[in-house]
N, C-alpha and C positions, 0 to 999 in steps of 0.2 A: 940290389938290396935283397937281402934271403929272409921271405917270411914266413919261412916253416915255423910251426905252432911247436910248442912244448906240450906233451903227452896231457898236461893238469890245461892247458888253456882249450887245447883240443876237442877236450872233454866238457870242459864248460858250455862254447859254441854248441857243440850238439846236445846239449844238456843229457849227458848222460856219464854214470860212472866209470871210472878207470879200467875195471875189468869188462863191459860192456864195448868201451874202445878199443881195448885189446883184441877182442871178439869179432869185432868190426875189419882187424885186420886179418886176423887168423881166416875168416873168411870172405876174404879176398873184396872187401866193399870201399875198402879205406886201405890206401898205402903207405910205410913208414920208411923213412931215412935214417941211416947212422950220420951220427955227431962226431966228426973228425977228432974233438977235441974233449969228447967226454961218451962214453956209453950208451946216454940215454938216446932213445931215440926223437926224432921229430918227426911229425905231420906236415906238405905241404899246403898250406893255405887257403889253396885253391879246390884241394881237393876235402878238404875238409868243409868250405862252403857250398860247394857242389850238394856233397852228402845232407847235410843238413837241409838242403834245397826240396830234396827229395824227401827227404823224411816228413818236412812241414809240407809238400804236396801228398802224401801220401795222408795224414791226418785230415787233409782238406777233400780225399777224393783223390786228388792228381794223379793216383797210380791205377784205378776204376776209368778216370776218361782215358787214359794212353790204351787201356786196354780196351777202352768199348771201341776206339779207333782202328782197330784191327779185325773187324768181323767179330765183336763182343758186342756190349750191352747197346740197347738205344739211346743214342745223345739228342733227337729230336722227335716232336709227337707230328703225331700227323692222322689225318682223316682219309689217306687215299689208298694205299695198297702196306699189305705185308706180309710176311712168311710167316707161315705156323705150320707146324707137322707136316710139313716136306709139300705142301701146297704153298701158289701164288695164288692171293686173294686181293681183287680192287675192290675194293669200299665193299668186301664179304660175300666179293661172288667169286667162285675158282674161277681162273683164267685160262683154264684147261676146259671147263663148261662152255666157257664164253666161244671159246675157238673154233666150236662145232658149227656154228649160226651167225657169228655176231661180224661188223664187221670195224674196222679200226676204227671208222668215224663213230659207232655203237660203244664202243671201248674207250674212245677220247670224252665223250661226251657222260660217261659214268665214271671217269677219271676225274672229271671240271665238276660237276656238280651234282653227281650220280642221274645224272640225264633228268632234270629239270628243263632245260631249254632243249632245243633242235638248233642248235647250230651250224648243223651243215645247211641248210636252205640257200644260204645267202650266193650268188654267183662267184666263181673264179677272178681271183685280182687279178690287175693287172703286172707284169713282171716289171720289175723295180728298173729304170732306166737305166743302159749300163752294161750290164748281165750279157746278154747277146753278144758284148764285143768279146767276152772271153770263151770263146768257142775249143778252143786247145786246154783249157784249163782241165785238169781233174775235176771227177762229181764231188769231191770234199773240197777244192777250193772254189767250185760254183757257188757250193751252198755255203761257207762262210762268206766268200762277196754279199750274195745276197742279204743275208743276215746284218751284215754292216751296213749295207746301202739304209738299211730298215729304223736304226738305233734309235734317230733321232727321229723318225716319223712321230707327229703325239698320237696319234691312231692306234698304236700299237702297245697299250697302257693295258689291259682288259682282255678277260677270258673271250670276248666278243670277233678280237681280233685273230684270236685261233685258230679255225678255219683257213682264213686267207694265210698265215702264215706256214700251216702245213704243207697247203696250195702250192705258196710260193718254192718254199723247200721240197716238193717232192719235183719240180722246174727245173730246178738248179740239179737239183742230186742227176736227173735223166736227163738234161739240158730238151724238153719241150717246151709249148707254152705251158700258164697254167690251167687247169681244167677242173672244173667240179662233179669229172668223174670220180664214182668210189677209187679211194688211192688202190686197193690192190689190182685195180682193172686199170689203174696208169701204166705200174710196175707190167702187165700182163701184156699190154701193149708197144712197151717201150722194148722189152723185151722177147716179143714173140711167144707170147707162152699161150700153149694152149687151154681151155676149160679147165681140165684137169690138174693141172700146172695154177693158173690161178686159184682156185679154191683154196691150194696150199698154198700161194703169198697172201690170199686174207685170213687165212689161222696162223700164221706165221707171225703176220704184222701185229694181229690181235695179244699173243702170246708175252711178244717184246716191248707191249706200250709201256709197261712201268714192271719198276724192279726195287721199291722201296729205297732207298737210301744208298746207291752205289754212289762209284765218283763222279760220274757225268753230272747225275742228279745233286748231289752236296755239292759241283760245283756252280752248276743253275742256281739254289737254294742259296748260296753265299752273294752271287752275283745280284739278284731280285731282293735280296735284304738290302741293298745299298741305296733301292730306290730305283734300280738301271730297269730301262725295259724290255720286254717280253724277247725283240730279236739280240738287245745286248746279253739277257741270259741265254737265248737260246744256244749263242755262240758261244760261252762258258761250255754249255754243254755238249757240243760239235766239237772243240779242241779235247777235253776231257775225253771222247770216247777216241779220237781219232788215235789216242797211243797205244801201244804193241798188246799192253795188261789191261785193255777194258773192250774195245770195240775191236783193236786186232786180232784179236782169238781167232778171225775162224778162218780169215786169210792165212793163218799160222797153220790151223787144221789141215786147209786144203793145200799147204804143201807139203804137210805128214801125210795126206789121199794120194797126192802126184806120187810120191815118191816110193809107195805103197804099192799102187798101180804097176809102178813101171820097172819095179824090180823084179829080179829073180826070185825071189824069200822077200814075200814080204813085213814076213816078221824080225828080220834083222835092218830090213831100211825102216822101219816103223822104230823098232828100237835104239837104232843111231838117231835117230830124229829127236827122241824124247829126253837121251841121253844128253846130245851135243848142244844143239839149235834150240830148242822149245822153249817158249816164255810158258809163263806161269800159266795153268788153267785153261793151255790153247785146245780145247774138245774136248778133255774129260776132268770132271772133277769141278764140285764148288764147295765151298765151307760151308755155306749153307740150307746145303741139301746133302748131309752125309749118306740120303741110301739114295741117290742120284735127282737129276734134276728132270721136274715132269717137264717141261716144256722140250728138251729134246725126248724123252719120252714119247713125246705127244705125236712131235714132226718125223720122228723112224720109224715109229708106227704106221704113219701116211705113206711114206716112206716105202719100206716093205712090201705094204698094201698096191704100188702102183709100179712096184718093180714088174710086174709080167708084158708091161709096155715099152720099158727104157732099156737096151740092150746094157749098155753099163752101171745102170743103178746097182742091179744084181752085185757085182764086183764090190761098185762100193760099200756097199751095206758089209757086202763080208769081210771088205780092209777096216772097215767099223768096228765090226765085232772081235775083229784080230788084235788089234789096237786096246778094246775093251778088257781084251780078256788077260792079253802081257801086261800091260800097267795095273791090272785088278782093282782097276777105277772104273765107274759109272761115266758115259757121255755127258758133254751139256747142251747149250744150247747152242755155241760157235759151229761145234760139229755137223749137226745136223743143217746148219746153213751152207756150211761148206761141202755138204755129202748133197744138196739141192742145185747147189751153185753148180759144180761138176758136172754133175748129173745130166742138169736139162741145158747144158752149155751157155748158162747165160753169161755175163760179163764177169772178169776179176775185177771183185770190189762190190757184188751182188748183194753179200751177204753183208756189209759194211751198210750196203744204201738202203736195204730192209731196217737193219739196227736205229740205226738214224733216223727214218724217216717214222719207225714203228717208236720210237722214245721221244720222239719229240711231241708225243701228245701226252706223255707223262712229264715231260721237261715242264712243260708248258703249266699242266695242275700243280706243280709244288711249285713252278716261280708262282703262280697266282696264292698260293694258301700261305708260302713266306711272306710276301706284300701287305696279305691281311691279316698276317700277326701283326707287321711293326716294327716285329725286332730285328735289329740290325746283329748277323752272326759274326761275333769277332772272339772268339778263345783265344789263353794266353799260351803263353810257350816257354817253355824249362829252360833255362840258360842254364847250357855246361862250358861253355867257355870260359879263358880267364880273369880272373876279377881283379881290379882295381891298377889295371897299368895304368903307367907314367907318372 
């Protein structure tokens, strides 16, 4: 059956006039057919309510949310962190401030309630039954076991449980027990770092607790609208960063460092890299920080400052700035994880289990402030597909 529309029905559906649909085709929004058997043309059907779809989301807003969905306007309020003038601010303190003193459990804790309670007092839980047997597993599939073993605990409802479940995940992410050591003195131990080395994994952690509205976070914040708890969102938030475009970045970086390193020119392996291989935003560059991002700022500044100890920092810093200065983008903050990672030869996947284990205390404040909205997040969705088979 052919239900191409006639030019006058065409125009009805859309409510608009003849020359208005003419217009619509001329540039290119609306497609016309020729009539085998007469001149005029027709409209197919489908693509005529398509348009109209659009137009009545467009009236409604629908072409402002598609857009705020892209690094535009804010689609949720929130009391916990945000971007303004090229600063990261938690509840209106820089996070560049914060990183000088503070330490993640300081920063989770003005994340939850702008440090109302002392949460960390409480002792180290115990490791979820289980856990242990997966010894061979990767640090991201520890920590999503974990987080499963966890769902259905009722324990695990409340900003209360927070702590322990840091606990538990920073366990799994380094396969230790868990400890009510400060987390960056976990990480400092698990991996050999010295004083100096530690100081920079707690302004690091500190840096990375919250990033307002990315996708790990809107996937937490969807997951906690449904009622699910604190480990079933956390795990929303764990699969969400573990892809190539959110939490991959800096293991992407550090094999633009490797390859940097170990070339001849490293400005043509730097630039086959960014050409060929590169996902999106692996070290330099974020939307929204167009004159760069302070948080790597913050850590190559450290950075820098402690190269006169690390025989290869030096190097790296300068495949950094090489890097920097061929793509004529600003670093962000993958980079600088992956120029630390390298550096002090800690593990591949360092800079992943920093990510994680420093956001999941910002996971953790927006599943808690989604719960005490109410609102359950469900938007709707454009259909462009075809209408009315069979």
């Amino acid at each position: 059956m052919n239900n191409d529309l006639s030019a006058l029905d065409a125009a009805r559906l859309l409510g608009v006039s003849l020359p208005t649909l003419y217009s619509y085709v001329s540039r290119g929004l609306l497609a016309s057919v020729s009539n085998g058997e007469s001149r005029r043309k027709r409209y197919p059907q489908e693509d005529v309510l398509r348009l109209a779809a659009r137009k009545n989301d467009a009236k409604r807003g629908g072409q402002t949310a598609v857009a705020a969905m892209h690094w535009g306007l804010p689609v949720l309020e929130t009391q916990i962190s945000h971007i303004l003038g090229g600063r990261l601010l938690y509840r209106g303190c820089d996070a560049t401030v914060l990183a000088r003193h503070a330490t993640l459990e300081v920063a989770a804790g003005l994340l939850w309630d702008d440090n109302a309670h002392a949460y960390f007092q409480q002792d180290a839980p115990a490791l979820p039954p289980g856990l242990p047997s997966a010894p061979d597993a990767t640090p991201w599939m520890r920590a999503m076991l974990a987080m499963a073993m966890l769902t259905t605990a009722d324990i695990f409802h409340s900003l209360q449980s927070g702590p322990a479940l840091m606990r538990v995940l920073a366990a799994a992410l380094l396969q230790t027990a868990p400890s009510a050591l400060p987390l960056h003195q976990q990480l400092a131990q698990a991996w050999q770092a010295d004083a100096e080395q530690a100081q920079l994994l707690r302004a690091t952690l500190v840096l990375l607790a919250d990033h307002e509205l990315n996708a790990s976070t809107f996937a937490v914040r969807c997951v906690a609208s449904t009622g699910a708890s604190l480990p079933a969102a956390l795990s929303a938030g764990l699969a969400a960063l573990s892809g190539d475009k959110h939490g991959g970045g800096s293991a992407a970086a550090r094999r633009m460092l490797t390859a940097a390193l170990a070339a001849p020119d490293a400005r043509t392996a730097i630039a086959t890299f960014y050409t060929v291989t590169a996902p999106e935003f692996s070290g330099f560059g974020h939307p929204l920080y167009p004159h760069g991002d302070p948080r790597a700022a913050y850590l190559l500044e450290v950075l820098g400052a402690m190269s006169h100890g690390y025989p290869q920092l030096g190097a790296i810093l300068a495949a950094c700035t090489t890097a920097s200065d061929l793509l004529e983008i600003k670093p962000n903050a993958d980079l600088a994880l992956a120029a630390m990672e390298l550096a002090f030869g800690w593990p591949d996947g360092a800079g992943m289990t920093m990510f994680a284990l420093a956001r999941s205390a910002g996971w953790i404040a927006h599943a808690a402030e989604q719960a005490a909205s109410a609102a359950l997040i469900r938007p709707r969705a454009r259909y462009i597909g075809r209408h009315q088979r069979g």
